[in-house]
LOKE-15989 format. One line per field, with one value per residue (C-alpha): residue number from 1; residue in three letters; y, x, z. Coordinates in pm, whole numbers. Each point is the difference from the previous one (the first is absolute). Layout:
% LOKE-15989
nr <- c(NUM	...);
rest <- c(ALA	...);
y <- c(Y	...);
x <- c(X	...);
z <- c(Z	...);
//
This chain:
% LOKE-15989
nr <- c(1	2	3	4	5	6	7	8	9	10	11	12	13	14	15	16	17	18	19	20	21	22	23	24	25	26	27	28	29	30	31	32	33	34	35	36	37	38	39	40	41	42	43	44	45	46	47	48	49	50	51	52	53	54	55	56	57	58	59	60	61	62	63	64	65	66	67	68	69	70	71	72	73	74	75	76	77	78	79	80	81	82	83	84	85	86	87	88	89	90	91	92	93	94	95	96	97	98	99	100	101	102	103	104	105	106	107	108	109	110	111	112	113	114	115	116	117	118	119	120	121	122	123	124	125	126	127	128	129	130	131	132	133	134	135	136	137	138	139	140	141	142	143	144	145	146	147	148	149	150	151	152	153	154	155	156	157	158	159	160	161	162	163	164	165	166	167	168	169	170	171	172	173	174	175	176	177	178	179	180	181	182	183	184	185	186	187	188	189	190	191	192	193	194	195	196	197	198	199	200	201	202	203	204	205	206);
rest <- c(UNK	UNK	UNK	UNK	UNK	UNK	UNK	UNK	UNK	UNK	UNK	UNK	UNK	UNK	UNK	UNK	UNK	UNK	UNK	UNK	UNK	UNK	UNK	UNK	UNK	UNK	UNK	UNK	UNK	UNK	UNK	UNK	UNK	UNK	UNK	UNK	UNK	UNK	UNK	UNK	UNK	UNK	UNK	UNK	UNK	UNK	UNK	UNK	UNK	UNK	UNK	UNK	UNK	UNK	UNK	UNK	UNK	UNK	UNK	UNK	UNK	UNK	UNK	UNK	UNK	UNK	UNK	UNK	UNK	UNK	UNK	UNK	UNK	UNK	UNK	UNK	UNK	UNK	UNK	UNK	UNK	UNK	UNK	UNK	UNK	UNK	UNK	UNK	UNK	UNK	UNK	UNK	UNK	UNK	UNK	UNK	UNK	UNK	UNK	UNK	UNK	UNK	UNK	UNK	UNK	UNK	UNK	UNK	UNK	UNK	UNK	UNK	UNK	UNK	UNK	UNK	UNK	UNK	UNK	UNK	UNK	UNK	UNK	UNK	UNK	UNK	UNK	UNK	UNK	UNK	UNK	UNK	UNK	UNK	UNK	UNK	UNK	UNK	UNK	UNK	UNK	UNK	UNK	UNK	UNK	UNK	UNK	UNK	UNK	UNK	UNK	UNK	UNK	UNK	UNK	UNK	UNK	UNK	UNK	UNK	UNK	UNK	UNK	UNK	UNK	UNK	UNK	UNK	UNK	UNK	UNK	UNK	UNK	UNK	UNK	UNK	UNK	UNK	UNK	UNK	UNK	UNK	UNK	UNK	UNK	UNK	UNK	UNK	UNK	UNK	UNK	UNK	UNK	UNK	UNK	UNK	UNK	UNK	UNK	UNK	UNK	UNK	UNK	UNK	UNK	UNK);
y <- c(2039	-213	-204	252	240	-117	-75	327	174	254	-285	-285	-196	-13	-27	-299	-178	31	-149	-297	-87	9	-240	-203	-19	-68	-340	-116	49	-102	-167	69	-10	309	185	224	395	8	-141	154	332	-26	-109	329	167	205	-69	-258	329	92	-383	22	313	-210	-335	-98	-333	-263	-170	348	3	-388	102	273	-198	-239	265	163	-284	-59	358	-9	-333	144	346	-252	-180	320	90	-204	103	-162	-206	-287	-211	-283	190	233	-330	-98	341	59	-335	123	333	-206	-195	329	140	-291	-21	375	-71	-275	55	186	-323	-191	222	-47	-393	-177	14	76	153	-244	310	236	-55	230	253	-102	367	-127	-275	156	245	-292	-118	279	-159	-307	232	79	-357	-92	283	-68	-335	95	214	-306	-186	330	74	-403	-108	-215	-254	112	-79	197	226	51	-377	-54	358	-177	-288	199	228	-324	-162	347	27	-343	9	330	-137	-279	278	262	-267	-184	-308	16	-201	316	-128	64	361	127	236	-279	-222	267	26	-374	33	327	-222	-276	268	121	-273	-134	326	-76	-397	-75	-364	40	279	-88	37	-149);
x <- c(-1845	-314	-72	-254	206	264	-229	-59	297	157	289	-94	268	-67	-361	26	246	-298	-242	262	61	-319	-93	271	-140	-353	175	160	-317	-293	148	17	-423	-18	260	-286	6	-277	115	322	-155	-206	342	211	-302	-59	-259	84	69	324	146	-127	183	305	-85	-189	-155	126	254	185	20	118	258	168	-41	217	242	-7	171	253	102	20	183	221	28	140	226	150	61	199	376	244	235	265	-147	-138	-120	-209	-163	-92	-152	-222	-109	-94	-194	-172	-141	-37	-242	-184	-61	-124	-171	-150	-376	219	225	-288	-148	324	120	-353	-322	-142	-323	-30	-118	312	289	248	83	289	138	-58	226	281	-14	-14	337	195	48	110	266	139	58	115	287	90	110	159	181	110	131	172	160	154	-200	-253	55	-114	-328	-295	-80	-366	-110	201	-161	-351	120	44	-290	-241	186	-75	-359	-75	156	-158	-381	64	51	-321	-278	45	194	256	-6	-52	287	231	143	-47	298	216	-101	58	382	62	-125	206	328	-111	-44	359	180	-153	161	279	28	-260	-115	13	187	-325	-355	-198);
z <- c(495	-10	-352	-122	37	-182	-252	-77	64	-264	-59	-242	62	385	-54	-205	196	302	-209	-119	402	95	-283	97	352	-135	-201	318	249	-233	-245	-445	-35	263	-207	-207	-114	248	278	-27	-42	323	185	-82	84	-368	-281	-274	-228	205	-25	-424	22	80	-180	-259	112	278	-308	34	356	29	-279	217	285	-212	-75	305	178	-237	49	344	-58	-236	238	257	-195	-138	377	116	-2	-236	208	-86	-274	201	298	-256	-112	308	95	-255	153	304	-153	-209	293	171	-265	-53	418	-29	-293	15	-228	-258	-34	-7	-350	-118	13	68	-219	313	-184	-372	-228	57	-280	57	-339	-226	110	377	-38	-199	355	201	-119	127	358	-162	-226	373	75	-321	-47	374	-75	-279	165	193	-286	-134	309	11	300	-180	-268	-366	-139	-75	228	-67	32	305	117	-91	183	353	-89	26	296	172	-112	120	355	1	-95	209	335	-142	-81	329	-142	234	396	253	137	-290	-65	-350	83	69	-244	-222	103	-23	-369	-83	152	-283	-259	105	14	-317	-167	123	-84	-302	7	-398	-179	-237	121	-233);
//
């Protein structure tokens, strides 16, 4: 089913998800100046009334861009099947990286100020937190099941929920030698993050 069509299919949902990929493609080919209701209009191929239809202005569209990838982040999270406490840690890991490789212009609306006049909604951001919650009650679930030292889980959650996000950024803006696998790097970190669990340098973070 071609963008236009979608567009202006019977299902609202479906439709708008069309016109949120396409202008996620339009931010990764031309760049957040060539993100426009007009030029994204012309690109799934229906008048600027059928995208108003959808969004009010290009602020609404950026917002459930915004949103949209922290669903899909959160979607993925949610997927992944509760193992042994540390394992489980390390997995959501990995489908973090995996989301943020298959969506890579959605992760950049959502951790960069990759165009200056979008500020996400105070409502956005409470959403936004839900993928951290997954983190955060999976290590807790480490410290409740005796496998990880006691502390607070939602700082050390923050803790491996940055270390991610910067090996990650480091692999999707280009940061990283072409020689160097993001997939591997990615498992030397996780073995850091688990063995760190395991035997805290401090009982304290400060």
């Amino acid at each position: 089913m071609s963008a236009a069509t979608r567009s202006r299919t019977s299902d609202p949902l479906e439709a708008r998800r069309a016109i949120l990929d396409q202008a996620s493609q339009l931010l990764a080919e031309s760049g957040p100046e060539a993100l426009t209701m007009r030029k994204l209009s012309q690109r799934i191929g229906a008048s600027t009334i059928v995208l108003y239809r959808h969004f009010r202005d290009k602020q609404a569209i950026l917002d459930e861009l915004y949103l949209e990838g922290f669903e899909r982040l959160r979607a993925d999270l949610a997927r992944v099947p509760l193992s042994d406490p540390l394992p489980y840690v390390m997995d959501l890991g990995r489908a973090y990286r995996r989301c943020a490789i298959a969506n890579p212009t959605y992760y950049q609306v959502m951790f960069t100020r990759c165009i200056a006049e979008f500020d996400p909604s105070p409502e956005s951001r409470e959403v936004s937190k839900q993928s951290f919650l997954i983190l955060a009650g999976a290590v807790q679930r480490c410290m409740d099941l005796g496998v990880a030292a006691r502390g607070d889980a939602a700082q050390i959650a923050h803790i491996l929920w940055g270390t991610l996000h910067g090996l990650i950024s480091l692999e999707l803006f280009g940061y990283m030698p072409p020689s160097v696998s993001g997939e591997a790097r990615l498992e030397h970190a996780l073995t850091i993050m688990r063995d760190g669990l395991v035997s805290p340098l401090s009982p304290n973070i400060p």
